[in-house]
C-alpha positions in Angstrom: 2.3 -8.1 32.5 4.3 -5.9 29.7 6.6 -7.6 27.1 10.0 -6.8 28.1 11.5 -4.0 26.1 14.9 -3.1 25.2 16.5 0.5 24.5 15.9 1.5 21.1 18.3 1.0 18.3 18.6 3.0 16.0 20.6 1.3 13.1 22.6 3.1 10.3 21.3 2.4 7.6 17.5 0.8 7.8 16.3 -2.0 6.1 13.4 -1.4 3.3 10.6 -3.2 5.6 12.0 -0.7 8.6 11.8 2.4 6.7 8.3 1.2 5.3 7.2 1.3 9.3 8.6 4.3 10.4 7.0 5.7 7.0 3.6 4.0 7.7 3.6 6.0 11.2 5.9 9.0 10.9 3.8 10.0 7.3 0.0 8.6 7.8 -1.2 9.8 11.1 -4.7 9.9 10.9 -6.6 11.9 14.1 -10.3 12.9 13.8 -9.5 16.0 11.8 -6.7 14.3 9.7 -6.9 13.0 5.6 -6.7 9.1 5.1 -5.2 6.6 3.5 -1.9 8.3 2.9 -2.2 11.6 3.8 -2.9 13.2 7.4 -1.0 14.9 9.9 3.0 14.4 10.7 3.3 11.8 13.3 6.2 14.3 15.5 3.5 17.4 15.3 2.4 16.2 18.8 -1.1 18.4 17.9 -3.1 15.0 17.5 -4.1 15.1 20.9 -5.2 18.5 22.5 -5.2 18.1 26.3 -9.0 18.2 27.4 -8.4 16.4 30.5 -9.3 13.0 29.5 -6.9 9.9 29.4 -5.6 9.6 25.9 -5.6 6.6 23.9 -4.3 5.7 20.2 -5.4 3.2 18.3 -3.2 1.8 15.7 -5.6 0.9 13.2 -5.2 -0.5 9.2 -6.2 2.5 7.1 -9.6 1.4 5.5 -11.2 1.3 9.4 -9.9 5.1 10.6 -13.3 6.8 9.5 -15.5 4.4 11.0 -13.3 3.7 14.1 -13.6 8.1 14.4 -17.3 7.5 15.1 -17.3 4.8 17.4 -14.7 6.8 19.2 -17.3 9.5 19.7 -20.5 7.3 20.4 -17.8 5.6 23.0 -18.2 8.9 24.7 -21.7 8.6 25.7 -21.8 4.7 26.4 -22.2 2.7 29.8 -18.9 1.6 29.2 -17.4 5.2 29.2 -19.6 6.0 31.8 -18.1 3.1 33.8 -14.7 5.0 33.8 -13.2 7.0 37.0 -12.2 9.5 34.2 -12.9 10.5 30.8 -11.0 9.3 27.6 -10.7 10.0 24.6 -9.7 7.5 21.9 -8.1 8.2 18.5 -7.4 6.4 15.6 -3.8 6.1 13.8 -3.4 4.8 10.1 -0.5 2.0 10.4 -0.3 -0.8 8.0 -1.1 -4.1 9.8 1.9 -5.9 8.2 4.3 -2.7 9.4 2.7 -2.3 13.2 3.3 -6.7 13.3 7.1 -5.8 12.2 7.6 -3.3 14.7 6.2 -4.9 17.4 8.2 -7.8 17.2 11.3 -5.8 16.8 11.6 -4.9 20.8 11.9 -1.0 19.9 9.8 1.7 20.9 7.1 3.4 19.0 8.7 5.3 16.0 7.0 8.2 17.2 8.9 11.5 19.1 5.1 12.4 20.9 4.7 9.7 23.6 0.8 10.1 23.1 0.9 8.8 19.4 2.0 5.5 21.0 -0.7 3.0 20.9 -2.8 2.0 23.7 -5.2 -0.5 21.2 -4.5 -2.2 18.0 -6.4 -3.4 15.5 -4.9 -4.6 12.6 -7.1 -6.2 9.9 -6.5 -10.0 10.8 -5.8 -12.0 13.8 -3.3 -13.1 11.2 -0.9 -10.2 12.3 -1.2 -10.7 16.1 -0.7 -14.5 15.7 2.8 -13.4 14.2 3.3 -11.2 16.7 2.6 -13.6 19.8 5.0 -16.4 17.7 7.8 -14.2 17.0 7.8 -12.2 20.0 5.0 -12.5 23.0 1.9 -13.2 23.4 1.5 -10.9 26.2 2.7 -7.9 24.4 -0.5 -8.6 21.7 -2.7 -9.3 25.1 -6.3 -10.8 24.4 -7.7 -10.3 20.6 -11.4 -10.4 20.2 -13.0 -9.7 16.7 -15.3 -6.7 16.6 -16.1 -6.8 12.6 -15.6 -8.3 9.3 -15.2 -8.0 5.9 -14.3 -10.6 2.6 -11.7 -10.7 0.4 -12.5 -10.6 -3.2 -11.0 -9.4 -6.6 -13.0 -6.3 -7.5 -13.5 -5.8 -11.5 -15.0 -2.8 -13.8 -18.5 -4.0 -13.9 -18.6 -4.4 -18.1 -15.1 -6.8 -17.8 -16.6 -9.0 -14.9 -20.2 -9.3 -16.9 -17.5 -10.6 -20.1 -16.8 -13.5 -17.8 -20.3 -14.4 -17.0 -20.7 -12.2 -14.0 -23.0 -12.3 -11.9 -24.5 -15.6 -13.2 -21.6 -17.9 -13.2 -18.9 -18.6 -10.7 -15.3 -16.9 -11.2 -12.7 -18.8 -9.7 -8.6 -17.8 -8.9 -8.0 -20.6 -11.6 -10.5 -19.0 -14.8 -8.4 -15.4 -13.6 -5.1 -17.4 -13.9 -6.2 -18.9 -17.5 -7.1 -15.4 -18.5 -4.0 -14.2 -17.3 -1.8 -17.1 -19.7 -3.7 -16.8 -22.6 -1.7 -14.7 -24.8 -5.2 -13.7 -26.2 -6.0 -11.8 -23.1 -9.4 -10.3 -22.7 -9.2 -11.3 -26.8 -10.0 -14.9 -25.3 -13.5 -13.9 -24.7 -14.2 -11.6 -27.6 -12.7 -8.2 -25.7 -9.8 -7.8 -28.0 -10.4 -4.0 -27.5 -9.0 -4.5 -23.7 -5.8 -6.1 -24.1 -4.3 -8.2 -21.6 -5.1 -9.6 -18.2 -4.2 -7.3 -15.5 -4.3 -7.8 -11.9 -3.3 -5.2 -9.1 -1.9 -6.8 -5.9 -0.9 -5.6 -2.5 2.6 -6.3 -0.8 1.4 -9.2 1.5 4.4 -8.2 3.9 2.5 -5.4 4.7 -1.2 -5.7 3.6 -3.6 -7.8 4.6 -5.7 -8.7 1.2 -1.8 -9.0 -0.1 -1.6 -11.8 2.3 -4.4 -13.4 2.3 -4.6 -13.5 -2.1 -1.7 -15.5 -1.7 -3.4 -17.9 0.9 -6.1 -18.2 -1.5 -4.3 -18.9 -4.2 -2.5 -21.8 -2.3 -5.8 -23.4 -1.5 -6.9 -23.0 -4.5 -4.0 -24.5 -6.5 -4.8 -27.6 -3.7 -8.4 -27.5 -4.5 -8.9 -27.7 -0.1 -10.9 -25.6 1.5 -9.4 -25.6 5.1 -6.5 -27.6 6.3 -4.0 -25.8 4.6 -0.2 -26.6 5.5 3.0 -25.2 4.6 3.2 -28.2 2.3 0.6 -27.2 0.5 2.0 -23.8 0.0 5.4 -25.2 -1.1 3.3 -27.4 -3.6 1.7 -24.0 -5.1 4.5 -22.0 -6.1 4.1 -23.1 -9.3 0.3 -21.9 -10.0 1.1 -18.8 -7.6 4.5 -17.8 -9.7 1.9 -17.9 -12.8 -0.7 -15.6 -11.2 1.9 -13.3 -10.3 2.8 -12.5 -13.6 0.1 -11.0 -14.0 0.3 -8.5 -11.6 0.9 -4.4 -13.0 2.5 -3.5 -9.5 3.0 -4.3 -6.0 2.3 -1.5 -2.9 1.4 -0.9 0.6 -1.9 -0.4 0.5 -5.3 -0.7 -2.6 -5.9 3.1 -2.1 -3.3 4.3 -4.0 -4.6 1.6 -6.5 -7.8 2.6 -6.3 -7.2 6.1 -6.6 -5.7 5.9 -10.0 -8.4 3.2 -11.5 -11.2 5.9 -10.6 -9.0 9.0 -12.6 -8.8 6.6 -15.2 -12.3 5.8 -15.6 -13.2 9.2 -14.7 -11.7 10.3 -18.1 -13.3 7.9 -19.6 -11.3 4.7 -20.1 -12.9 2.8 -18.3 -9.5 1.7 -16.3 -9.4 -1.0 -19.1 -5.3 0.2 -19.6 -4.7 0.1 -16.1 -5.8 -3.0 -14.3 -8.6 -5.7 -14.9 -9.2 -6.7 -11.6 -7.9 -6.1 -8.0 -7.7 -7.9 -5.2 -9.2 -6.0 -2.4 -11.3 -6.0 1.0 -15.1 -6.0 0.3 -15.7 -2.8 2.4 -12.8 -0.9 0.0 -14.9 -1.8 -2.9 -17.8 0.1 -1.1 -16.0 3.1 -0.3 -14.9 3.3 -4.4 -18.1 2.8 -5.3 -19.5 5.6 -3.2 -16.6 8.0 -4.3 -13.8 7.4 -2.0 -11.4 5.4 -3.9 -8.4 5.8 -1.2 -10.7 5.6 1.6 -10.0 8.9 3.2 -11.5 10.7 6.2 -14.6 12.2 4.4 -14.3 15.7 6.1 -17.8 17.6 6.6 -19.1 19.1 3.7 -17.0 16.9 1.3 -18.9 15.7 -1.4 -18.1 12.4 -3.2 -18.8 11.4 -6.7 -18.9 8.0 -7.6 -17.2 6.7 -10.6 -18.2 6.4 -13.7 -17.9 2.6 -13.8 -18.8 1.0 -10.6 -16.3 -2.0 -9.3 -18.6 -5.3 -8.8 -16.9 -7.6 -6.3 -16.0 -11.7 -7.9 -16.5 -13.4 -4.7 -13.8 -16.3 -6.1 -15.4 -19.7 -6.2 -13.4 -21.6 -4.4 -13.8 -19.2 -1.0 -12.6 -16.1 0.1 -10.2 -15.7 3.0 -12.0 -12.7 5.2 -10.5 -9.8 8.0 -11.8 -10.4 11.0 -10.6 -6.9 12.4 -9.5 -7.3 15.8 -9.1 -5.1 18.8 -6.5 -5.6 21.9 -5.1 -3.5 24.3 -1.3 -4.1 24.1 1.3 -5.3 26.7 3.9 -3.1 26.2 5.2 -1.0 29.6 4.3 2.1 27.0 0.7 1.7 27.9 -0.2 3.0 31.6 -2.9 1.3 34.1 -4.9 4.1 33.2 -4.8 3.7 29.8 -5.5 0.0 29.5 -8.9 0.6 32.1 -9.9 3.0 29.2 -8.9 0.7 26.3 -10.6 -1.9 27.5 -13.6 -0.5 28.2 -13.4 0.8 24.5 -12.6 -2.5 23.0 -15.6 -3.5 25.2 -17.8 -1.4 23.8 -17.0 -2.1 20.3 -19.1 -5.5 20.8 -22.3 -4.1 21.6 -25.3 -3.5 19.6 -24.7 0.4 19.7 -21.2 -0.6 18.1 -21.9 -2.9 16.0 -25.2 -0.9 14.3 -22.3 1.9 13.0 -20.2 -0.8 11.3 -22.3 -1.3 8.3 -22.7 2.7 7.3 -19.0 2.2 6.7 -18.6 -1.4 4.6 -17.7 -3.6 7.1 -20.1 -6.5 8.2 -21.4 -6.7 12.1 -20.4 -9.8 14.0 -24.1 -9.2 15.5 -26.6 -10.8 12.9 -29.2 -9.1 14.6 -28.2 -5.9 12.7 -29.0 -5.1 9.5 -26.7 -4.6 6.5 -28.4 -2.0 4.9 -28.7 -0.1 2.1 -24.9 0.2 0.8 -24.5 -3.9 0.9 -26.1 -4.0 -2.0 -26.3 -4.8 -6.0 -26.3 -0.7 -6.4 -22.9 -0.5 -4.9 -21.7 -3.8 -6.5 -21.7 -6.7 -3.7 -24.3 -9.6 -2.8 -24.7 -9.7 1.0 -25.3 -13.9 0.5 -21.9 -14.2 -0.1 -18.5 -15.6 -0.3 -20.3 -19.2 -0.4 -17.2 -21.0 0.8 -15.3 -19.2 4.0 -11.6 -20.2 4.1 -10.3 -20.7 7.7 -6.8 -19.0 8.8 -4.3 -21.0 8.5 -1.5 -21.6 11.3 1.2 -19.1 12.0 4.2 -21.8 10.2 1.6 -22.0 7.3 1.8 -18.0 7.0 5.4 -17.9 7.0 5.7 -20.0 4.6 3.7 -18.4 2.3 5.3 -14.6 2.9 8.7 -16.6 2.3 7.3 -17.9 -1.2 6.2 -14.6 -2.4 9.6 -13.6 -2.0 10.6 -16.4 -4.6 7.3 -15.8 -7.0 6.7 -12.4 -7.3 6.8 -10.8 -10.5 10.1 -9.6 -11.0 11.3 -6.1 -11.9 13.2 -3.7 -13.9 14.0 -0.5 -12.0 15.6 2.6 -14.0 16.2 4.8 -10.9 16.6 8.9 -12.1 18.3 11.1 -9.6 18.0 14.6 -9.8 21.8 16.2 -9.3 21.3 19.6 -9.8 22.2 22.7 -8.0 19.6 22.7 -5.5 20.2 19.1 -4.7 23.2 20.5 -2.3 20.8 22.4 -0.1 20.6 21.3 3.6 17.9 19.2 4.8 17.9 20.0 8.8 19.4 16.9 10.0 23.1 17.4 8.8 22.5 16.0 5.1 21.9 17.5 1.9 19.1 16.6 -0.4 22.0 14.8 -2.4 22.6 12.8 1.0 19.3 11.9 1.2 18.8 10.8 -1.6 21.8 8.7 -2.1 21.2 7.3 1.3 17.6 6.5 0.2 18.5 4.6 -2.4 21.0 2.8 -0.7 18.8 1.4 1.5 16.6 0.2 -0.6 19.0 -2.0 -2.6 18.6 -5.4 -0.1 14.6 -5.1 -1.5 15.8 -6.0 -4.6 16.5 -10.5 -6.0 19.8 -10.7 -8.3 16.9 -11.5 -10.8 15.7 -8.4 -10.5 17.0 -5.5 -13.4 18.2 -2.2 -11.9 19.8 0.8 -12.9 20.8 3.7 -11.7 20.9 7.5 -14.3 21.9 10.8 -12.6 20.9 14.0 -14.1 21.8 17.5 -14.9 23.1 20.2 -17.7 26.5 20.4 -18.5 27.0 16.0 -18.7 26.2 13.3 -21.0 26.7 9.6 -21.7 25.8 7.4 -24.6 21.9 7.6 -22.9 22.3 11.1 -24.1 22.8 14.9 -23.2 22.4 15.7 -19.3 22.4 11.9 -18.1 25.6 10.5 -16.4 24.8 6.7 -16.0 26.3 4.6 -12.9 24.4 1.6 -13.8 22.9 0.3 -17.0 20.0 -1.5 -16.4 20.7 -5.4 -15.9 20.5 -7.7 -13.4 21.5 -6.8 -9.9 23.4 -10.1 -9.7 26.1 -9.8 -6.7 26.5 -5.9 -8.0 24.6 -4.5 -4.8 28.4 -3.3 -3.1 29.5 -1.8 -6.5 26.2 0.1 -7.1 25.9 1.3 -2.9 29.6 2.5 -3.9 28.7 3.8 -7.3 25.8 6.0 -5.2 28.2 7.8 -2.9 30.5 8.5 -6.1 27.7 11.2 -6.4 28.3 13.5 -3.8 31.2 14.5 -5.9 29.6 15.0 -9.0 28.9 18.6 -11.2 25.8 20.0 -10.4 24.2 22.6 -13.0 20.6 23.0 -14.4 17.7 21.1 -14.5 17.0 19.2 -17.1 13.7 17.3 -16.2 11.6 16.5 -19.2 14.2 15.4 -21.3 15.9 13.1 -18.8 12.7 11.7 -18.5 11.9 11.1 -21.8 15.2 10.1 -22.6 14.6 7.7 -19.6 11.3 6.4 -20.5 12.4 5.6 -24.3 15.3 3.7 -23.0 12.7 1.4 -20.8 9.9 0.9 -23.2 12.7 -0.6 -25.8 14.0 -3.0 -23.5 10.6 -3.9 -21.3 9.6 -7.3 -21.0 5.6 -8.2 -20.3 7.0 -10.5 -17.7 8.6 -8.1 -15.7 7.2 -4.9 -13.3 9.0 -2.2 -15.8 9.3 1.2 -14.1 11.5 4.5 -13.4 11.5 6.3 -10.5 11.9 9.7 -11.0 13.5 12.1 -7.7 13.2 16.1 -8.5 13.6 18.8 -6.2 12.2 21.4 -8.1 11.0 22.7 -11.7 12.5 22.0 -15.0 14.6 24.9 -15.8 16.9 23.3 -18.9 14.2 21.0 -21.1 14.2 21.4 -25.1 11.2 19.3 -24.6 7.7 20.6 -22.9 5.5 19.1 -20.6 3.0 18.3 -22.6 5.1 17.2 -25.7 6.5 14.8 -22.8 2.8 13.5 -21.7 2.2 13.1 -24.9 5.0 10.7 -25.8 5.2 9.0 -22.7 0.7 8.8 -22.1 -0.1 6.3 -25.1 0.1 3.0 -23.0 -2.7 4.6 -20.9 -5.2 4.5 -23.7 -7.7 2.1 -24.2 -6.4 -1.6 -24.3 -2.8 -0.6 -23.4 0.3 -2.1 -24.1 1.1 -5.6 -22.7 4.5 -4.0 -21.0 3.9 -0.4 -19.5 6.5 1.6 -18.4 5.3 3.2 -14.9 6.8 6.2 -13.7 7.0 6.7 -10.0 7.9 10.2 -9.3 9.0 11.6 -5.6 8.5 15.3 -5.2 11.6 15.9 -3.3 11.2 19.0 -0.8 9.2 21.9 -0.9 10.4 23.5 -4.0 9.5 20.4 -6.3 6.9 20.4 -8.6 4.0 18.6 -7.4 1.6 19.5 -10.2 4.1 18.3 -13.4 5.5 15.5 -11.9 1.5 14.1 -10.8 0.2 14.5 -14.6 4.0 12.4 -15.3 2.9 9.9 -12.9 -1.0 9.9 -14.1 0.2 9.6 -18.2 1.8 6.6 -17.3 -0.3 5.0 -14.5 2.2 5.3 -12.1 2.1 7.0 -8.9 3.5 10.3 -7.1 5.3 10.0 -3.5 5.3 13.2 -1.5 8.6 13.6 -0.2 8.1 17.2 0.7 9.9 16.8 4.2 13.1 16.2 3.2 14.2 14.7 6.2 12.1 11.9 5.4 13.7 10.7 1.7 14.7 7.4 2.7 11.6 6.6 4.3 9.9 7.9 1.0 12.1 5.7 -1.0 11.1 2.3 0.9 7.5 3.4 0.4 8.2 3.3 -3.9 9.7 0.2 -3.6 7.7 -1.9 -2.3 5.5 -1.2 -5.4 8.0 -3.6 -6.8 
């Protein structure tokens, strides 16, 4: 029986967890010959699935399982189970955030997705966590019957020298000795590491991630010292110790890759990472794939060669117990999927439970549910993990428990101070191909994005171009200082369209950046997420400064032992005449991040993506 449906909505302006959906599936398509974490095909290119006369089914998968799930998709093809099948099928795997699919599914639209086929047949999130929400909020028919297929535990992985500086592997780390590390205004100093600087931990939006989610659970039964039984009193009772552990957090996101991907350049170069992040909390089978090279988890393509980093990630398996993703695989309810399709679905998600399955699993960092199958070679002390653990399993908690955590994050999370930088030159009035102008979309982008913010947080808003200038200097026309957002968000949404009628001239890049980034680091707090995001649609054409006098200034919190309140820049390449290559070294001096924004059309769904970072 299908959930019922209604006619899809399409609202006028989207929220930030909306856009982040439609970005998750419109932006990260992932088919057998696509990239991974965040890159891949476009989701409306309807080339994902070339007709070979086979029924076609998508599997919306979480982003770290779309290599593995690739495989089992081809050994499906020569199984009993396929065999069993009037007609062929072919089964394909689609990178959507498990937090983002649980959104939209509950939402009663369709797929965000113009090619029908890109519509899932299967998910498999990475919890039963996600279709527990989904049944509660919506139906439990639509998520149909969920059966686990694999496994893997959440722990905090750390640069192998820092985690041996807390007695690794020998003694026990618990959430509570990373929490005193991460008060004592020692830092790392605490244990005779002065050299490193302060406690840093990388976390994962837990709205959209699943290790964002369940840290948070852990950190509730930890504060409560239980081990299962964990209740939304409980949770309530742990905002304290949980508002403290946030504070040490460098930056929220969607997923670790991105994470991941800029801990291995830094060590790469030879850092160590020790500026960037101390430890981050992550799936076990994530760690793996960094270990072996393959710090965003992409498709490896054939040919590809990996090098593993220069400092291996060792996984702290927390003392207190470690929450794990029990990955699992249902055909959905929705009147999307036809009889066909849920035949070959299910003889898929059968498959994916027998020993033929289940002996691929570990060749790609995730544990078998069949203990008859060996682990192997890569779960091992080579690539940083011990196969005997966690010790202590923590046990799901109920679905009122979970809300109740997601709602307290809301309340505890680190709080922010956002310098947003618009780009207002000349080519910012060129058409996008769906009626706006870049200028459109990028006011609308931002717009949207302003219900993400607390009052608490700090935001402000700097436009720039030649031929302007304010007290923050030549070619920067601010509309909002940065302060507290307070009741403001009407003023500033209003403040935004007062852009469209703005001068447009040259572009001065580098020096609005600079003069950007020497207004933050003055006023940045080590208790706040300080950062500027940076929109440019093309090359610097008006700078007095270069781009490597810029890195220079801007690259010194990035050196070993950091500074104890970095300034991240988050640039977005803005259509195809941005440039990718200066703004990425921009974003890599400062251990920020760079969001491709190359489709124009997509801005705002490229803006909700940055801001969840925060």
């Amino acid at each position: 029986m299908s959930a019922p449906r209604t006619a899809r909505r399409i609202p006028a302006r989207r929220t930030p967890a909306a856009l982040a959906l439609a970005a998750a599936v419109a932006l990260v398509l992932t088919a057998c010959t696509a990239g991974g974490d965040d890159g891949g095909s476009d989701g409306g290119g309807g080339q994902a699935f070339p007709d070979d006369g086979c029924t076609h089914i998508t599997v919306a998968t979480s982003s770290e399982k779309v290599n593995m799930l690739d495989e089992l998709a081809k050994a499906f093809k020569d199984s009993p189970e396929h065999e069993g099948l009037d007609t062929c099928a072919t089964v394909r795997p689609t990178n959507v955030s498990s937090g983002n699919a649980t959104r939209f599914l509950t939402s009663g639209e369709d797929w965000p997705s113009d090619d029908r086929a890109l519509w899932p047949t299967l998910w498999s999130p990475a919890s039963t966590v996600w279709t527990d929400r989904v049944a509660a909020a919506a139906s439990a028919n639509l998520v149909g019957e969920p059966v686990s297929f694999t496994r893997t535990p959440v722990v905090f992985g750390m640069p192998e020298p820092m985690a041996t500086a807390l007695g690794w592997p020998d003694a026990p780390i618990s959430i509570t000795d990373l929490e005193n590390l991460c008060q004592d205004p020692e830092g790392w100093g605490s244990v005779g590491k002065d050299i490193w600087g302060a406690f840093k931990i990388s976390k994962t939006n837990p709205n959209t991630s699943t290790t964002g989610l369940s840290t948070i659970l852990m950190q509730s039964y930890e504060a409560t010292g239980k081990s299962e039984g964990l209740t939304a009193a409980d949770v309530e009772a742990s905002a304290d110790f949980s508002r403290v552990f946030e504070e040490c957090v460098i930056h929220y996101g969607d997923t670790t890759g991105n994470v991941l991907s800029t801990l291995y350049d830094e060590t790469q170069n030879g850092s160590n990472g020790s500026a960037y992040v101390s430890a981050v909390a992550l799936e076990e089978t994530s760690l793996l794939n960094y270990n072996q090279g393959n710090p965003d988890s992409h498709t490896v393509q054939p040919g590809e060669t990996l090098t593993p980093p220069k400092t291996k990630l060792v996984a702290v398996y927390p003392a207190g117990g470690s929450m794990w993703s029990d990955n699992p695989v249902t055909v959905l309810g929705a009147d999307w999927v036809t009889p066909e399709q849920r035949t070959a679905g299910e003889a898929f998600a059968a498959f994916l439970q027998t020993t033929a399955a289940q002996k691929i699993l570990p060749g790609y960092g995730f544990r078998p549910l069949d203990e008859s199958v060996p682990l192997g070679d890569l779960f091992t002390a080579k690539f940083g993990v011990d196969p005997a653990l966690p010790a202590v399993t923590l046990p799901k908690p109920d679905v009122d428990v979970i809300s109740t955590a997601i709602d307290q994050w809301t309340q505890v999370r680190k709080p922010s101070s956002v310098l947003e930088l618009i780009d207002i030159s000349g080519s910012m009035d060129d058409p996008i191909g769906d009626g706006r102008s870049r200028l459109d979309g990028a006011i609308e982008g931002a717009q949207t994005t302003l219900n993400h913010f607390r009052s608490t947080d700090e935001i402000g808003v700097w436009a720039f171009t030649t031929g302007i200038s304010s007290d923050a200097g030549d070619g920067i026309e601010v509309l909002r200082d940065v302060s507290a957002l307070g009741s403001d968000g009407e003023k500033l949404d209003s403040s935004l369209d007062d852009l469209r009628f703005a001068q447009r001239n040259g572009t001065p890049l580098y020096d609005s950046i600079l003069l950007a980034y020497e207004a933050m680091r003055d006023r940045a707090e080590p208790g706040r997420i300080n950062a500027i995001v940076v929109l440019s649609d093309g090359e610097d054409t008006d700078s007095r400064t270069s781009l490597d006098s810029l890195i220079a200034k801007i690259g010194k919190s990035t050196e070993e032992g950091g500074d104890d309140a970095p300034v991240r820049i988050f640039p977005i390449a803005y259509g195809e005449g941005a440039d990718t290559s200066a703004l990425q070294r921009i974003a890599d001096a400062t251990g920020g991040q760079l969001f491709d924004a190359s489709d124009a059309e997509r801005i705002d769904l490229v803006f909700a993506s940055v801001i969840n970072n925060f």
